[in-house]
N, C-alpha and C positions, 0 to 999 in steps of 0.2 A: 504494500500500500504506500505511493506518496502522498507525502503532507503539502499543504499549502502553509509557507511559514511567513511570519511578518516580522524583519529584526528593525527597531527602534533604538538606534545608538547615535548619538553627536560627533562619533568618530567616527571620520571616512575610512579611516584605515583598515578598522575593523568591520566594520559593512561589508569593504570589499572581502576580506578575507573570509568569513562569513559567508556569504555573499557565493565565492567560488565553491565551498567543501560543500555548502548542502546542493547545487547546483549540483555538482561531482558525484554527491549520491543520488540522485535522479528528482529532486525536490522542488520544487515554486515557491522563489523568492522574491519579497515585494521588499525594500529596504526605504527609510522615510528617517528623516536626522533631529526629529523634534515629538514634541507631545502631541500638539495640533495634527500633525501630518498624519500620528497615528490613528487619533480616532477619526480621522476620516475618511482615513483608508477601510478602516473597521465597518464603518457605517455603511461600507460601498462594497465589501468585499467579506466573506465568511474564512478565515484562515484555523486550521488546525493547531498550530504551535504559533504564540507571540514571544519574541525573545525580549526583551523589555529593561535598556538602562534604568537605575535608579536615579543615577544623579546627572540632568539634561538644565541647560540654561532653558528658561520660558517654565513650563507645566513640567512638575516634577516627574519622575515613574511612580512615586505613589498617585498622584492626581491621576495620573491615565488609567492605574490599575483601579483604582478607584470609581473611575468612568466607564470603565469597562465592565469592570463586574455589575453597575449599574446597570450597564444596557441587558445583559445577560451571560451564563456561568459555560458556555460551548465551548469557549478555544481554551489551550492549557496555556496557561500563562509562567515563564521562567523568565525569573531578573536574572539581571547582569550587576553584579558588584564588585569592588574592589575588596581583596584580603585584609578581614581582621574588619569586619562589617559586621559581626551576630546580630546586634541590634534592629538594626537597617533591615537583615533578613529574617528574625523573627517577627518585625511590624507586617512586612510585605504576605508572610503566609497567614497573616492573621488577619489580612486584608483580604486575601482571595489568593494568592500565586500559589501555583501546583508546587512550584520546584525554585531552587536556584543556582547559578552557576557562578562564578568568582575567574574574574579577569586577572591575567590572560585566560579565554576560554580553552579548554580540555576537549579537543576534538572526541575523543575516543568518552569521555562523561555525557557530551552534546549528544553520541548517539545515541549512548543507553537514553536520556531524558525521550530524546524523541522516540524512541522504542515503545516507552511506556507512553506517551502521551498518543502515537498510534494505537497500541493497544486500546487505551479507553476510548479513544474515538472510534475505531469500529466497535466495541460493546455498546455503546449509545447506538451507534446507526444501528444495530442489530438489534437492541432494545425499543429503535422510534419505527423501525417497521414492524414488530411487533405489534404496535400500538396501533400505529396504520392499519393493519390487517384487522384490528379490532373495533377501529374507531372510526376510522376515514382525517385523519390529521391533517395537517393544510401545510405544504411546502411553503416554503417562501420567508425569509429575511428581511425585505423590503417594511419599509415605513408604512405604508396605506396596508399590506398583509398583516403586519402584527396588532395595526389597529381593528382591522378586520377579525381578524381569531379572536379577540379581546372582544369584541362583540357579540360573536358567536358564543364563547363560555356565558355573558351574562343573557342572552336570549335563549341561550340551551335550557335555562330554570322556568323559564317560563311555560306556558302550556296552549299559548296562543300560536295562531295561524304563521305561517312566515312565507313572502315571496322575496323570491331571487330572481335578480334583475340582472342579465348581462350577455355579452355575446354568444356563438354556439362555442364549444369547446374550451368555454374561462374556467370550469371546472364544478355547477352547479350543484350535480349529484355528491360528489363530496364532500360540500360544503352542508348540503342536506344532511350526507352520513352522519357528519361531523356533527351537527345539531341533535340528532340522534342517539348517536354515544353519549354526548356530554351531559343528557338529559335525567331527568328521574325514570324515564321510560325506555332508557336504553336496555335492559333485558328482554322488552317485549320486540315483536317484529320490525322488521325495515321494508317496506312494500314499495316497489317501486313501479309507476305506471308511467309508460311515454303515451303521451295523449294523439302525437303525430303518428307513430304507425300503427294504429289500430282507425280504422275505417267506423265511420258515423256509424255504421249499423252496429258496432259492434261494443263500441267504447262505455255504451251505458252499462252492457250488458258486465262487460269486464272490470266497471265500478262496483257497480252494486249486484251483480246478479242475476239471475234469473230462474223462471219455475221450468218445470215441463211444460214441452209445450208450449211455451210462451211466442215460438217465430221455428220458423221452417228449421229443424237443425237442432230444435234444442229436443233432444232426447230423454235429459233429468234434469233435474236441477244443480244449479251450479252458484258456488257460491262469490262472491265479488271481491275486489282487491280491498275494500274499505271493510269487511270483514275479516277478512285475515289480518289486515292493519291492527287488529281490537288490543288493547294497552301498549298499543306503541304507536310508530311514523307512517303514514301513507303520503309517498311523495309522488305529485302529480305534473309531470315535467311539461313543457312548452305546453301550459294553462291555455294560452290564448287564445289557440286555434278550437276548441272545444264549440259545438254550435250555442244557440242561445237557449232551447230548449233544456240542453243538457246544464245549463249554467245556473237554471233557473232551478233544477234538481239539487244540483251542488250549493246553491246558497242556504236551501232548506236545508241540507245534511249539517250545514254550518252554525248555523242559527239553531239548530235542535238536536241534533246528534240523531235525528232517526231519517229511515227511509223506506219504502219497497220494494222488493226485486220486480226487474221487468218480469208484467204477467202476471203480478202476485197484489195480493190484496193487505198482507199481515206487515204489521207497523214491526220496523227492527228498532234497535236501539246500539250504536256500539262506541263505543270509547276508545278513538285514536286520534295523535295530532294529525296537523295536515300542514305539508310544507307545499309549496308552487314554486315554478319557474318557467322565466318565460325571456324570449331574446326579440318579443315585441315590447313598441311602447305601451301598454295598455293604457294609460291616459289619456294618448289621443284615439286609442282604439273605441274609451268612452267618447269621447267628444263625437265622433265619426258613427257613433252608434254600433258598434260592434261587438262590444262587451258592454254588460250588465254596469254601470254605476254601485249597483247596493252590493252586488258580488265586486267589483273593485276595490271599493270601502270597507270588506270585509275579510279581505286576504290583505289589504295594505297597511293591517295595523303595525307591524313590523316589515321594511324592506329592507334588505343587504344587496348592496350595487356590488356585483362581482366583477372585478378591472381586467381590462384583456392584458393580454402578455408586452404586450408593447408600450402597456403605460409602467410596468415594474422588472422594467428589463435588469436589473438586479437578481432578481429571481431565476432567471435564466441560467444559471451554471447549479446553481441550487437542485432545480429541478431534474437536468439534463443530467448531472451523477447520479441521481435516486435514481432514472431511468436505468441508466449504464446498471448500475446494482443488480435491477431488478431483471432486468433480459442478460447481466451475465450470468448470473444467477439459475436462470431458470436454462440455458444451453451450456451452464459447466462450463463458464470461461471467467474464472473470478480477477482474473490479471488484468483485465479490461481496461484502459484509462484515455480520457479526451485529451488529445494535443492542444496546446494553447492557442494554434490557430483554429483549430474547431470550435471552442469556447467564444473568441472572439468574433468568427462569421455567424455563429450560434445568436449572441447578441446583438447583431448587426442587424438584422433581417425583423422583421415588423409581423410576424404573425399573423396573418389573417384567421388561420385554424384554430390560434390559439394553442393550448397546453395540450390538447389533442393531437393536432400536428407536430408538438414537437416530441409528443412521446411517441408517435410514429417514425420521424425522422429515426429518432435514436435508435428504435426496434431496426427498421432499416441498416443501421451502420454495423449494428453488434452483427445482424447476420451476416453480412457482406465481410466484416472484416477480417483479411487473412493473419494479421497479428495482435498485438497487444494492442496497439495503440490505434486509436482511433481518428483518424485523418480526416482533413477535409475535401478531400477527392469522393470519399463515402459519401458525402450529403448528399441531397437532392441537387438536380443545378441552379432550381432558381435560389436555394439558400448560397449555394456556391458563390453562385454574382454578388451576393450580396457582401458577403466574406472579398472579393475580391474588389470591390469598392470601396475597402477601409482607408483612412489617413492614410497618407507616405509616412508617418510616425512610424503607427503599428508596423506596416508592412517593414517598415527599417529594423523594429523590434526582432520581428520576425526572423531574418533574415540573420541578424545577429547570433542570435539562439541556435539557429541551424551550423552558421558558421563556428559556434564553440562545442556543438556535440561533435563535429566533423574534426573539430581538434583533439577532443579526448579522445575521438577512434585513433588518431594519427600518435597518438601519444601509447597509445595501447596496443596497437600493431609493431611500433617500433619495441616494446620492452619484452613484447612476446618471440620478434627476429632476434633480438639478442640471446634470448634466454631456449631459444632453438625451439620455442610452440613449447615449452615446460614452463605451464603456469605457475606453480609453488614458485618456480623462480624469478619469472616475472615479477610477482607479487612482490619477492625480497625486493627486489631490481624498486618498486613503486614504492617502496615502503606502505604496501596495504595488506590487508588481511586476506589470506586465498579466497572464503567465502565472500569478502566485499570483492573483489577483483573480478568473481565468478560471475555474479551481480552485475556487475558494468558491463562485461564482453554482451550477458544476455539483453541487457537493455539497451545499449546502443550499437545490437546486431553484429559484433566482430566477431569472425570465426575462427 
């Protein structure tokens, strides 16, 4: 597994040194010379390990750690001190830091730290997809997301109606889950109805039910989605399109909690919430007459506007590993990892499909790809142009990166001709470890 690391130091010197060894071991480093720069780097970016001076002119490393543990407790946090500091590094774990290291840094200490601080991070990622699998939990780091979850937890206690407002593929249905688990009613069912592919004739039937008998086809009785719903969620996806007829059913179920099956005479009675969504405006759909007014006023008592993907393109690398996870995951390829230029074309590109397509996207890459890494040649093409319209920055970034893995191969072919293809020797030759040496050749493909 590599980490995304963030080292926070006032010394160039040590940035770059830094800077090079976690590079060396196949790592993502952001390096920033102040306390400002780091939290907002933080703010913009989810990093696995923050290396973190104490003593910085402007905002301390206690203020930043301090600011950071505010925001929340994700990345592992290791200061940087000077010997004969206890003080300094008792306040700082008593502040929140996992760990700390003592200047000059200890390569060979650095890796254990980050060993273990991978280790916890995949046991949370493996613990929050648990939850996911249980919950429906809401990806995303972004500001307008975490105010969003935060809504959802205090609307989950409630036991009123909720519509969700927002593109197709913004991610409606688990947002729904999500309201679901977090509810007093999470034990009971999660019923889920798309209102768009079930056909007018059939949709009343598949709410509420029907008798024998009641239309050409109905053989028994059969019972409805708002029944199985009973002490839990029935969610009723793209609301809109429902006729007025049937609207007019649904506001009764609303207002009284009863119904009757199509065909049937006997009053039901059944206890579930009811979430909606919908990727029309239905406000002007009232004004236009097309939906019910007293049914818009009565699913609008709570609404959650779900933001497409292009308004929290931060979110975007957030999501696009949980995918990677989950489709290496499921093909036995757990080595999987996005190239930084995939990341950045990944960002680039404006979603229309939203989180849909990109979790398609990603599906697409993991199959296709013949190694580890996952390139941007794999995307689609039109995500491709987009990635290919980046600033002359990035692309110069780019291009940099390339030219310094292409120096560690030269560097590593050369110690391997010396050492006559006898790695133990090489190794001595690089002053590295066999098993890290063995590590490089596989990651940066020398044979």
């Amino acid at each position: 597994m590599k980490a995304t690391v963030l080292v926070v130091d006032d010394d160039p010197a040590l940035r770059r040194f830094l800077t090079d060894r976690l590079e060396f071991l196949g790592h993502h480093v952001e390096t920033v010379a102040d306390g400002e720069a780091a939290l907002a780097a933080a703010e913009h970016n989810r990093f696995d390990l923050v290396l973190l001076d104490l003593s910085m002119p402007g905002l301390t490393g206690f203020e930043v750690l301090d600011r950071l543990r505010a925001k929340s407790n994700d990345e592992e946090i290791v200061v940087l001190t000077a010997h004969g500091s206890a003080e300094k590094i008792v306040d700082a774990m008593r502040r929140g830091a996992n760990d700390f290291l003592t200047k000059p840094a200890d390569m060979t200490l650095l890796e254990r730290v980050l060993e273990r601080a991978l280790e916890k991070r995949r046991l949370q990622r493996a613990s929050r997809a648990q939850a996911d699998r249980r919950g429906g939990l809401v990806l995303g780091s972004s500001p307008i997301m975490r105010d969003l979850v935060s809504t959802v937890d205090r609307v989950a206690q409630a036991d009123t109606a909720v519509l969700l407002n927002g593109e197709s593929g913004t991610g409606k249905q688990v947002f729904a889950e999500a309201i679901h688990a977090r509810s007093p009613r999470e034990k009971g069912p999660f019923v889920y109805v798309n209102c768009v592919a079930i056909s007018d004739e059939l949709i009343e039937s598949t709410l509420f039910g029907h008798e024998r008998g009641a239309f050409t086809g109905a053989v028994q009785r059969k019972e409805g989605r708002l029944e199985a719903a009973a002490g839990g969620t029935a969610f009723l996806d793209e609301i809109g399109d429902i006729t007025p007829r049937l609207q007019a059913k649904l506001l009764h179920f609303l207002e009284e909690k009863t119904f009757e099956r199509v065909g049937g005479g006997q009053t039901l009675r059944v206890d579930c919430r009811l979430v909606a969504a919908t990727n029309r405006n239905l406000a002007k759909d009232v004004e236009e007459g097309r939906f019910r007014e007293d049914l818009f006023y009565r699913l609008n008592v709570i609404t959650l506007e779900i933001p497409p993907l292009r308004e929290r393109r931060e979110d975007i690398p957030v999501l696009a590993r949980a995918f990677v996870e989950r489709y290496a995951a499921e093909t036995k390829r757990p080595e999987l990892e996005l190239a930084d230029e995939t990341i950045a074309a990944l960002r680039a590109f404006d979603w229309p499909g939203n989180v849909r397509q990109l979790k398609n996207a990603i599906e697409r890459m993991v199959v296709l790809a013949p190694g580890s890494r996952l390139e941007p040649g794999l995307l689609p093409p039109e995500i491709r142009r987009a990635g290919a319209e980046l600033d002359p920055v990035a692309d110069s970034e780019s291009r940099w990166k390339d030219s310094l893995a292409e120096a560690k191969r030269r560097i590593l072919r050369e110690a391997l001709a010396r050492s006559d293809g006898n790695q133990t020797r090489a190794a001595e030759y690089l002053g590295l470890q066999r098993s890290y040496l063995n590590r490089l050749l596989k990651d940066l493909g020398v044979e």
